[in-house]
Backbone as numpy.savetxt, mean C-alpha at the origin, in Angstrom:
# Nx Ny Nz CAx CAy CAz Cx Cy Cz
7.22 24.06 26.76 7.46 24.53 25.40 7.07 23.46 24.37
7.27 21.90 24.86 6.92 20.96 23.42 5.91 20.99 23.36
4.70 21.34 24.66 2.99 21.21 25.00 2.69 22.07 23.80
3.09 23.02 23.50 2.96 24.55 22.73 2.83 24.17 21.64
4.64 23.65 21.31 4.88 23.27 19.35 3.85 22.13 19.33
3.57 20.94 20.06 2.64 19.75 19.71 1.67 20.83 19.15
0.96 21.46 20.10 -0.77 22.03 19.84 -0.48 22.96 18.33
0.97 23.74 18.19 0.83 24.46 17.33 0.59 23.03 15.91
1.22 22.28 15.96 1.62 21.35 14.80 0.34 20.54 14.39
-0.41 20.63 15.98 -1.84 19.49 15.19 -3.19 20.68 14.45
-2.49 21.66 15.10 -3.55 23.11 14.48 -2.98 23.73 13.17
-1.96 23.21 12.51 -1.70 23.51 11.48 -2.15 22.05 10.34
-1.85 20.97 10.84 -1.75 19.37 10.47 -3.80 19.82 10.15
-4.49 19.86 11.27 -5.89 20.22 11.24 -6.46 20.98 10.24
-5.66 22.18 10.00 -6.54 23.01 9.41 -5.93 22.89 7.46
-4.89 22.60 7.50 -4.88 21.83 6.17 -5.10 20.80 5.68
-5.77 20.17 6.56 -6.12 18.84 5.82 -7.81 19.36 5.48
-7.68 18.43 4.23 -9.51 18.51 3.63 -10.49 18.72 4.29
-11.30 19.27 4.16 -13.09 19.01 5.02 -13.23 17.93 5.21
-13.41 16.98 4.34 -13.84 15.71 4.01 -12.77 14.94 4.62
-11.78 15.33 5.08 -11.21 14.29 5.85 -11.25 14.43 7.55
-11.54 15.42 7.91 -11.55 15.94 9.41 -12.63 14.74 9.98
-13.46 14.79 9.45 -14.39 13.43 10.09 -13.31 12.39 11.02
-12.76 12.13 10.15 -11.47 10.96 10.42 -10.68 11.47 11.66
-10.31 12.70 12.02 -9.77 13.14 12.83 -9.56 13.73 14.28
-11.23 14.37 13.86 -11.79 15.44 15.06 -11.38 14.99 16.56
-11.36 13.29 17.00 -11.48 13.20 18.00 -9.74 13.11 18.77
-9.28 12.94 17.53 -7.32 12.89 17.82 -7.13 14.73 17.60
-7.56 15.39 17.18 -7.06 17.05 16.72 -6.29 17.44 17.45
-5.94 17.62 18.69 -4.94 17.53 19.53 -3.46 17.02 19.55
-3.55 15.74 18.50 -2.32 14.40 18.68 -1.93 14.88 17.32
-1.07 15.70 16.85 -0.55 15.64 15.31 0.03 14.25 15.06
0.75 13.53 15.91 1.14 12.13 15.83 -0.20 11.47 15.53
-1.30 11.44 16.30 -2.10 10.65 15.56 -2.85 10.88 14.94
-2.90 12.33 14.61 -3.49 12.67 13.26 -3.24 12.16 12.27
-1.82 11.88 11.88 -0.97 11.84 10.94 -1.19 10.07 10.82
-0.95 9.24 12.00 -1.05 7.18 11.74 -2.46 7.85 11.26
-3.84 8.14 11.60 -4.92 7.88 11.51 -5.47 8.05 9.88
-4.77 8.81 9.38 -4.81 9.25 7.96 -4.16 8.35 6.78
-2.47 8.21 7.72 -2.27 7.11 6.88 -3.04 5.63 7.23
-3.41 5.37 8.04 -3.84 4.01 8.59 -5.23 4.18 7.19
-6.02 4.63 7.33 -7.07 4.86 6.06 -6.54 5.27 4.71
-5.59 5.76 4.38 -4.95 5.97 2.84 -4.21 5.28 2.64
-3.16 4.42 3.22 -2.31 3.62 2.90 -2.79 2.33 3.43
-3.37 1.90 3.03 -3.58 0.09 3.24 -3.03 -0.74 3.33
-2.40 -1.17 4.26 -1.55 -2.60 4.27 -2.02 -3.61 3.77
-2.36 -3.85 3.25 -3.00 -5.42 2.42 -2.60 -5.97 1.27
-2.41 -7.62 1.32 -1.35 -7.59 0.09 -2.16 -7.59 -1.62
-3.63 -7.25 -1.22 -3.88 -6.49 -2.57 -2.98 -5.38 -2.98
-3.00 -4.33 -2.08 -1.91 -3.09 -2.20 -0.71 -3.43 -2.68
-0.68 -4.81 -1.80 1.56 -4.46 -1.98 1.47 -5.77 -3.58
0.40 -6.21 -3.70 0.44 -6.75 -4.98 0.52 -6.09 -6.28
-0.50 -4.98 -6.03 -0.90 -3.72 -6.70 0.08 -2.73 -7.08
1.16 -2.82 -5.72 2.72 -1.77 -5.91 3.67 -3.22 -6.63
3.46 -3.75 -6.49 4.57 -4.64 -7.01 4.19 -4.46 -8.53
3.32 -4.73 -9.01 2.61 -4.79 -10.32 3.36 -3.54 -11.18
2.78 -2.14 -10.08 3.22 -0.99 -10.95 5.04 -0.96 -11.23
5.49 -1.34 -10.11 6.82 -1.69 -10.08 7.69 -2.00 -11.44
7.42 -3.40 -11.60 7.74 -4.38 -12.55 6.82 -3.53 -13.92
6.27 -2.72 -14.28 5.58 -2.52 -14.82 6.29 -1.24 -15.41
6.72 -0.92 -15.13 8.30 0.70 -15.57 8.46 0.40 -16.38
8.47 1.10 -18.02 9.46 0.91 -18.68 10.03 2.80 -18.91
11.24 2.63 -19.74 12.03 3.78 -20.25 11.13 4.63 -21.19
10.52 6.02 -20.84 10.10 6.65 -22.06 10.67 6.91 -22.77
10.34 6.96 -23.93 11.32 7.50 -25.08 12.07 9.09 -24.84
11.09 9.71 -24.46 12.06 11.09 -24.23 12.72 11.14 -23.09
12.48 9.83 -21.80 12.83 10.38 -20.49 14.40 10.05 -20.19
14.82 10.69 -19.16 16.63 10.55 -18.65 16.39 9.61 -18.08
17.75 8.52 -17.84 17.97 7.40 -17.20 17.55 8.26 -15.49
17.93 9.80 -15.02 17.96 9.86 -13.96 16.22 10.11 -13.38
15.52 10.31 -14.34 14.23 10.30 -14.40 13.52 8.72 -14.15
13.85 7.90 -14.78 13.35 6.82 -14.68 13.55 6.10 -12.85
15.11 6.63 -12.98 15.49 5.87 -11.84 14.48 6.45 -10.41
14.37 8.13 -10.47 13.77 8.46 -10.05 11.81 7.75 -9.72
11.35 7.15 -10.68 9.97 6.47 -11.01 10.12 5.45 -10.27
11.51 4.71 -10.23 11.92 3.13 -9.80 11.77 3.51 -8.10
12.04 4.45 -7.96 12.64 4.99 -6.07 11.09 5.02 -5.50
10.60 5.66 -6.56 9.16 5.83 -5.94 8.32 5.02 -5.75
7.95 3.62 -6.80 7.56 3.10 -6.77 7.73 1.90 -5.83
9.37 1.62 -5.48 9.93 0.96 -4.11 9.47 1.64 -2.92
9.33 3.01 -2.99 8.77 3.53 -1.82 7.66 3.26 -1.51
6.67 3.17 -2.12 5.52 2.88 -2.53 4.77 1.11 -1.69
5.70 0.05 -2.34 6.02 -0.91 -1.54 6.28 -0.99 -0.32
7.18 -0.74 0.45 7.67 -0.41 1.44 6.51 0.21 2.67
5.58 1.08 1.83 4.34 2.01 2.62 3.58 1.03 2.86
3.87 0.08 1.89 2.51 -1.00 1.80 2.38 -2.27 2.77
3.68 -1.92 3.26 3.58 -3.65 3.88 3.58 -3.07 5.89
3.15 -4.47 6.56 2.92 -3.88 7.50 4.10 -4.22 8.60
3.91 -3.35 9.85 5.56 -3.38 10.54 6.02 -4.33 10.73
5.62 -5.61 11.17 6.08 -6.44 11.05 6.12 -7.51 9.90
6.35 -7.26 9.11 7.02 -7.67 7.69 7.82 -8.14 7.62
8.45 -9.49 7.48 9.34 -10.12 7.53 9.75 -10.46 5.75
10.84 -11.17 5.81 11.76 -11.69 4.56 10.31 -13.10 4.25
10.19 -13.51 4.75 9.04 -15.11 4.63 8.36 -14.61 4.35
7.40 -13.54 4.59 6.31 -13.14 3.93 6.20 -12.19 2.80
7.24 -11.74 2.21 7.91 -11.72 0.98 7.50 -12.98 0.44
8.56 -13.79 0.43 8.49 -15.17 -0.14 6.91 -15.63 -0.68
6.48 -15.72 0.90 4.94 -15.94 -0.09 4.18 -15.26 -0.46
4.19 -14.13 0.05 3.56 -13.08 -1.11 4.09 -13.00 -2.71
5.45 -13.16 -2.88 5.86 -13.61 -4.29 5.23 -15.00 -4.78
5.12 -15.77 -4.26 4.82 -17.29 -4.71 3.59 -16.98 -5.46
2.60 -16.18 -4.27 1.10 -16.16 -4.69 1.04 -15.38 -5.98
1.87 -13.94 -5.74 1.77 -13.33 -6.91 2.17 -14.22 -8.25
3.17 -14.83 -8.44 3.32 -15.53 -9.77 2.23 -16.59 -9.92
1.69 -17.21 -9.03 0.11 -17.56 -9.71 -0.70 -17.05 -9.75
-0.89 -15.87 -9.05 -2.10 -14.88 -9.51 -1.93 -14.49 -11.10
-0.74 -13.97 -11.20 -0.04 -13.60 -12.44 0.10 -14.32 -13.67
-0.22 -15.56 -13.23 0.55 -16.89 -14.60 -1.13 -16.82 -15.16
-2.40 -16.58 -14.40 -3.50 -16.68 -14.49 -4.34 -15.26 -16.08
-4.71 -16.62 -16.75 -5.13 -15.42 -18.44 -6.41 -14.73 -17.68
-6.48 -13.90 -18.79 -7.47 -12.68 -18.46 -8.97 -13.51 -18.02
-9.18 -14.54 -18.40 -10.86 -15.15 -18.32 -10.64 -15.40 -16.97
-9.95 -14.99 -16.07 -10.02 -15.76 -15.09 -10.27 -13.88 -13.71
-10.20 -12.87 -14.84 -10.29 -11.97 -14.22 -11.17 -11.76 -12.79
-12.31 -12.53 -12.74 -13.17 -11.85 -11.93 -12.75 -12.32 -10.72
-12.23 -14.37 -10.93 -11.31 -14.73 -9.58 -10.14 -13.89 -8.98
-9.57 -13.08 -9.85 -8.35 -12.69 -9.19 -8.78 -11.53 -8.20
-9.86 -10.94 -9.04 -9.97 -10.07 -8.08 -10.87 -10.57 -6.72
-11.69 -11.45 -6.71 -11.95 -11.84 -5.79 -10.91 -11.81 -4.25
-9.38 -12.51 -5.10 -8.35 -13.35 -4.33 -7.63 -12.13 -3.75
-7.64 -11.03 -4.34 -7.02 -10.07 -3.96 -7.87 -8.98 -2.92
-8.71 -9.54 -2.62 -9.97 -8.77 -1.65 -9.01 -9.59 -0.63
-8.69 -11.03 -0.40 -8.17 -11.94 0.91 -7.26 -10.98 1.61
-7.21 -11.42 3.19 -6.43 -10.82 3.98 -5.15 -11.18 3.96
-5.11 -12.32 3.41 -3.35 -12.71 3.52 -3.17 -13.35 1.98
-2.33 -13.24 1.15 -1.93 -14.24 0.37 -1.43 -15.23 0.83
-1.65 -15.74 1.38 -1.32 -17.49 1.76 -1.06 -18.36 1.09
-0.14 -19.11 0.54 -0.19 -19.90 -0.49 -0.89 -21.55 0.02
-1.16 -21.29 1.18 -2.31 -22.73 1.28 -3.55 -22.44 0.44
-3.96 -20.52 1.35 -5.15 -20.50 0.64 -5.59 -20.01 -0.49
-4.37 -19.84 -1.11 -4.94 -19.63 -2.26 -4.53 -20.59 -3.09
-3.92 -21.76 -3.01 -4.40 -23.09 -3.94 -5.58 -24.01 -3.43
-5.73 -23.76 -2.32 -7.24 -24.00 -2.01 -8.44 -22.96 -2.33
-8.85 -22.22 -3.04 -9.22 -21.26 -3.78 -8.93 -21.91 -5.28
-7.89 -21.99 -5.62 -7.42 -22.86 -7.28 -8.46 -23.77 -6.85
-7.99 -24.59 -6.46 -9.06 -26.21 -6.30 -9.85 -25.93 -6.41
-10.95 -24.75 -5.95 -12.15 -25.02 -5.74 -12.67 -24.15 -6.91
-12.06 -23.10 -7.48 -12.21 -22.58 -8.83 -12.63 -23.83 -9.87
């Protein structure tokens, strides 16, 4: 009976997802489980450009003038959620830490300096070795 619901779930998971995304899929169509990592593994990016990028929008909330406190809070949930998507399973409290470190010097950095940041945010890790070795050599 689960052989059944699996096949029914990846033939429903299959046939609603985009044209343009089945490429990505065809060879899992079978696995609704890995239909589903394979999609997010390509739409959700673990990289701490991303979780720099969610942190940004984060801190970046303010109150609309017309909106409810339960509205906002609602924006705040999402945008933590958002974070959370971003980082990868093994994610620890330390790599927080330096992912914050880096961000406040990416951040302390004026606009002329735009084209480095984005450079720095292409990197695979925010590292705070390497990215004051990156400063230095800026």
């Amino acid at each position: 009976i689960w052989r059944r619901e699996r096949d029914q779930a990846a033939g429903f998971l299959f046939l609603y997802i985009d044209e343009s995304q089945k490429a990505h899929v065809r060879a899992v169509k079978n696995n609704p489980r890995k239909i589903w990592t394979t999609l997010r593994d390509i739409h959700q990016q673990k990289k701490p450009g991303t979780r720099f990028s969610t942190f940004n929008m984060l801190f970046a909330i303010t109150k609309d003038d017309d909106e409810s406190l339960l509205t906002l809070v609602g924006r705040v949930s999402k945008a933590v959620d958002a974070i959370k998507a971003s980082r990868p399973e093994q994610y620890i409290l330390e790599d927080l830490d330096t992912e914050l470190e880096s961000m406040a010097l990416i951040c302390s950095l004026p606009s002329d300096y735009n084209n480095f940041v984005s450079s720095l945010l292409l990197l695979d890790s925010l590292d705070v070795a390497k990215l004051k070795a990156a400063f230095h050599n800026e």
